[in-house]
C-alpha positions in Angstrom: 9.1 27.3 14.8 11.7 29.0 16.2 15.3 28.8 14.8 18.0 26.4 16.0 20.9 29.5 16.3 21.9 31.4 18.9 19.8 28.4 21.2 21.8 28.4 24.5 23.6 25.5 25.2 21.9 24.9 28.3 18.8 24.8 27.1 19.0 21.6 25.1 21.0 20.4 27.5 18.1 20.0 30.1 16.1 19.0 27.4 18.3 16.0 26.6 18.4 15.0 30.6 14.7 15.2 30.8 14.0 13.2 27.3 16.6 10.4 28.6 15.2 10.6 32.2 11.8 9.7 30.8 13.1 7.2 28.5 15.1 5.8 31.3 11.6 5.3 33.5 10.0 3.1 30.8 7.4 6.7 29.7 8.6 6.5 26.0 5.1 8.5 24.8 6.6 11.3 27.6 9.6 11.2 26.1 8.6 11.8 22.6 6.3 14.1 23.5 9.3 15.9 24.8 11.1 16.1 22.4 8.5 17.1 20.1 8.1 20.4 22.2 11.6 20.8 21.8 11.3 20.9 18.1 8.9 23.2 17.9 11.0 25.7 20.0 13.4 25.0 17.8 15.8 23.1 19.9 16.4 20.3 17.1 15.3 19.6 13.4 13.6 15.8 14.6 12.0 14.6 17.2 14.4 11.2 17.0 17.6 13.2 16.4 18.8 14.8 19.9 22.4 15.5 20.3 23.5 17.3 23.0 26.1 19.4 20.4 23.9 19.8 17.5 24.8 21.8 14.4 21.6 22.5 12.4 22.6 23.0 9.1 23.2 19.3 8.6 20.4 16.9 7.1 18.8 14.8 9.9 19.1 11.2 8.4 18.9 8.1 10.4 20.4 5.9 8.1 22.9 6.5 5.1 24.2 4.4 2.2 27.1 2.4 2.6 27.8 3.1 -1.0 28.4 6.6 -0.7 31.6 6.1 1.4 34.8 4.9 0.1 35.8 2.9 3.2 33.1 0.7 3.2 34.2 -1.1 0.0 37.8 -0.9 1.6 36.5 -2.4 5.1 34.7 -5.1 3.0 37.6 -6.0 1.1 39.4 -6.6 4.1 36.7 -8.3 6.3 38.4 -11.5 5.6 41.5 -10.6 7.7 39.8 -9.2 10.4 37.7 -12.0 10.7 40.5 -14.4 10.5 42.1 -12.3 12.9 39.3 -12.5 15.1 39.0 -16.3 14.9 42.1 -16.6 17.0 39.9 -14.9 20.0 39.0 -17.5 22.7 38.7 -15.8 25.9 37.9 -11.6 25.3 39.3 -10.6 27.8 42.5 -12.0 27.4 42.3 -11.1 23.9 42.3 -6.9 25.9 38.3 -6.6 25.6 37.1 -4.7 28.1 33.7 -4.3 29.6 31.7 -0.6 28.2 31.2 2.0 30.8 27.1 2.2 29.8 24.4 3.2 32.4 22.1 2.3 29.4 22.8 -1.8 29.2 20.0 -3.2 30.9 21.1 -6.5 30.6 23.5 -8.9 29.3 27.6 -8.1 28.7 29.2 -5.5 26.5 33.0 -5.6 25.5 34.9 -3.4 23.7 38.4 -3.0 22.7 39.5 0.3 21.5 42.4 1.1 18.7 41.4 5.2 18.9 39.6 7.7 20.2 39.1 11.1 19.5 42.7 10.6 17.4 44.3 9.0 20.2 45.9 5.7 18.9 46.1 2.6 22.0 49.0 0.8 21.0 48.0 -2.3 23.1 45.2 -2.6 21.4 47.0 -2.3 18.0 49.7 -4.9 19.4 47.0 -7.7 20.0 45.2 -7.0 17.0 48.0 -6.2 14.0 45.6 -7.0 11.1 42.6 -5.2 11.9 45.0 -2.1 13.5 46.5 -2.2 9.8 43.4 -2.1 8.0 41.7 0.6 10.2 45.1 2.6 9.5 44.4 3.1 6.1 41.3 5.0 7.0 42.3 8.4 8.2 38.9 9.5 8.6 38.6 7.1 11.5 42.2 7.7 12.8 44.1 10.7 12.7 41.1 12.8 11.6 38.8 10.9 13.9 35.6 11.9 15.1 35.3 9.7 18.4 36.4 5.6 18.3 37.4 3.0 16.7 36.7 0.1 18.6 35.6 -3.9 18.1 32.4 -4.6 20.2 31.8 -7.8 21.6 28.0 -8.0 22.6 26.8 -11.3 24.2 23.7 -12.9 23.7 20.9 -11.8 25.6 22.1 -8.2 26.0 19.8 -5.1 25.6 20.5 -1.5 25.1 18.1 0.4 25.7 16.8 3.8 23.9 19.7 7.1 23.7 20.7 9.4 21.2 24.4 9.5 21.1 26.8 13.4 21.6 26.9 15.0 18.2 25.7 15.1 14.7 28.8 16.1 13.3 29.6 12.4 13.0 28.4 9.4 11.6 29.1 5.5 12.7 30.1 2.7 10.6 29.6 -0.7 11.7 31.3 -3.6 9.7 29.7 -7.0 10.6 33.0 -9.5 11.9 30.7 -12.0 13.3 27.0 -11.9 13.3 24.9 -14.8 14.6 20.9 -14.7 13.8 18.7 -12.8 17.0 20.7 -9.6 16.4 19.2 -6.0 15.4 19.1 -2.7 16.7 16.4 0.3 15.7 18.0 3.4 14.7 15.1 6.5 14.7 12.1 4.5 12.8 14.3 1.8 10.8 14.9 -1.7 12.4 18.9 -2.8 10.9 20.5 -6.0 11.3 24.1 -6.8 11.0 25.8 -8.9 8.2 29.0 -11.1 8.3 31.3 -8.4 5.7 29.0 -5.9 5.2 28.9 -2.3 6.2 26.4 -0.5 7.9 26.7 3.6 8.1 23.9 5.6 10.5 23.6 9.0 12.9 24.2 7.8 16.4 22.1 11.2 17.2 19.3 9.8 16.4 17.7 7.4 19.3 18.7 4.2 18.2 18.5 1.0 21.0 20.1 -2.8 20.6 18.9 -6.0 21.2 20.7 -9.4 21.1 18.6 -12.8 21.6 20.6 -14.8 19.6 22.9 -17.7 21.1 26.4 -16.8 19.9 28.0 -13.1 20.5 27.6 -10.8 17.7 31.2 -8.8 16.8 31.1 -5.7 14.9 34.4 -3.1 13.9 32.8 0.0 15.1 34.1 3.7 13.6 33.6 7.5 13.9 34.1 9.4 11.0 32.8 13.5 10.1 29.4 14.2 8.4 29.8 14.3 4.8 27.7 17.6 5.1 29.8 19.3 7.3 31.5 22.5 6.7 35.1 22.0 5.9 35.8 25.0 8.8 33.3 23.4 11.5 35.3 20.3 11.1 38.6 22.0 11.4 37.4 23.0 14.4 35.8 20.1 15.9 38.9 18.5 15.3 40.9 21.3 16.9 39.0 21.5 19.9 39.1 17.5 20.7 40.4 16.9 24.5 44.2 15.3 24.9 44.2 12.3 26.1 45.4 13.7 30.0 42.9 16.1 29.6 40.2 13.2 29.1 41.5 10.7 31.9 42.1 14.3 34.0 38.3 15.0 33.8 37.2 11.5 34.2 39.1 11.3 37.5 37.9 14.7 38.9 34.2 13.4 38.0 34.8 10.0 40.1 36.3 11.9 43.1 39.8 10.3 42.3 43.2 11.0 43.3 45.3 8.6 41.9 44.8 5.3 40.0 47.1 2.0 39.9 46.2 -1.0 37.6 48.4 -4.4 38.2 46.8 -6.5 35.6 42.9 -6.3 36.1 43.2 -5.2 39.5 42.5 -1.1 40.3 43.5 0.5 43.2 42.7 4.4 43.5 42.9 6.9 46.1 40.0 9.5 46.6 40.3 13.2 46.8 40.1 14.8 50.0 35.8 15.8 49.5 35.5 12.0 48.9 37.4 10.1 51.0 35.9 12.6 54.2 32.6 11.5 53.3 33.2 7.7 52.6 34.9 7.9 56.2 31.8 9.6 57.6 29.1 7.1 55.9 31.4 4.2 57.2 31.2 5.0 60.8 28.0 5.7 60.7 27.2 2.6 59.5 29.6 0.8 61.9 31.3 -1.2 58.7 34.5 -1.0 57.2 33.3 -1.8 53.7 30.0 -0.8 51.3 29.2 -2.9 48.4 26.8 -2.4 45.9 24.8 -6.0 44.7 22.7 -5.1 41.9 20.5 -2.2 43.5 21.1 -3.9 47.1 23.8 -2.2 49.4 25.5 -4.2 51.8 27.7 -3.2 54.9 30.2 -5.1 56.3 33.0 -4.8 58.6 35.5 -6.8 56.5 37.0 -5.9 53.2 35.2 -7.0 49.8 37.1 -8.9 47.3 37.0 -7.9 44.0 38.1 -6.7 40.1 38.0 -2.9 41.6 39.7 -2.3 45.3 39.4 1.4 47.0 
């Protein structure tokens, strides 16, 4: 086996499209056979574990000990406040849940609301949620030292996530159980985990790991980022260093949509396209002779009024 260093970047990166493009057309064996090959060339350590930034000298383990982390016995203290906290929740999304931006839900809802990410605190979020946001503040290796989010997740019944391997495996995610029905469990590389009402769970979102939910009541979990325990005191100076500003993260995500400008008045979204997009929305509109394109599931639809909706363009 060839070694892991000096592996351009680009290299695993085409190897993570193809794995998840494989995945994503139901050919699992093609998948794994894959990624296999990659680990022999020295792309990765395991098979499961597939991160498109990947730093080698850490152990690949899919699942890790609550016990071994201080703030899991701190969260668990606490779960009685969240959940209480929690219990005053009728309606998500006036509560500020949000639906996740995931190509990989294949079916079902997914909320989230989000107190940080990548160190960035949401002070909304913290507003509507002063208990939780208090407790999660006395865990620096989720907040100002934070590795990605800190969010609660709202996933409904009947919701699936299908197979992916999250971004890095310079992290690791904690779940804390807030409100677990039965029907819940998600596989993380080989091992099947279910959730439980004040209890921690700690894994490597690198490795594949899918969802399901066919339960009858949602199932609520305090989700967090934190560093690798293994990871080199410098590498995580850096890491942290080189994490994206918030403008330079809403920046990028406008430039990948093809968007101008943004205005939100409540739920409602109103953006306007650069001048690449917009030309070619114009051009696909009067060749189709409408005024308006909707998307219905994987049915487009013309029409020559305006669409109502959450979203306008």
């Amino acid at each position: 086996m060839t070694t892991t260093r000096g592996r351009p970047g680009e290299v695993r990166a085409a190897y993570v499209q193809l794995v998840d493009a494989l995945l994503a057309s139901g050919d699992a064996e093609a998948a794994h056979r894959c990624a296999a090959l990659a680990v022999e060339q020295g792309i990765w350590r395991h098979p499961m574990q597939r991160p498109l930034h990947y730093v080698p000298d850490l152990t690949p383990r899919a699942v890790h000990d609550p016990a071994d982390f201080w703030f899991c016995a701190y969260l668990e203290e606490h779960f009685p406040l969240i959940r209480a906290e929690l219990e005053a929740v009728t309606e998500p999304r006036e509560s500020g849940f949000l639906p996740v931006e995931e190509p990989l839900l294949a079916a079902g809802r997914w909320e989230q609301v989000t107190f940080y990410e990548a160190g960035q605190r949401f002070a909304d979020a913290c507003a509507r949620f002063p208990v939780t946001a208090a407790v999660i503040e006395g865990i620096p290796e989720a907040t100002v030292a934070g590795a990605g989010v800190v969010t609660l997740s709202w996933l409904y019944p009947g919701t699936r996530i299908l197979p992916h391997c999250g971004g890095s495996n310079g992290r690791l995610r904690v779940h804390l159980g807030v409100r677990v029905p039965e029907g819940a469990r998600m596989r993380v590389g080989d091992e099947t985990l279910t959730w439980a009402d004040g209890r921690c769970l700690v894994f490597d979102d690198s490795f594949e790991h899918e969802v399901w939910h066919d339960g009858d009541h949602p199932r609520v979990v305090l989700l967090m980022d934190v560093s690798h325990p293994e990871l080199d005191a410098g590498v995580r100076s850096r890491m942290l260093r080189g994490r994206d500003s918030f403008e330079t993260r809403v920046s990028r995500f406008l430039r990948q949509r093809g968007m101008r400008r943004v205005e939100v008045d409540g739920n409602e979204v109103r953006a306007v396209l650069d001048d690449g997009t917009a030309s070619q929305v114009v051009r696909y509109m009067r060749e189709s002779g409408g005024r308006a394109a909707e998307l219905r599931g994987d049915t487009l639809v013309f029409d020559a009024g305006a669409f109502a909706g959450s979203g306008e363009v």
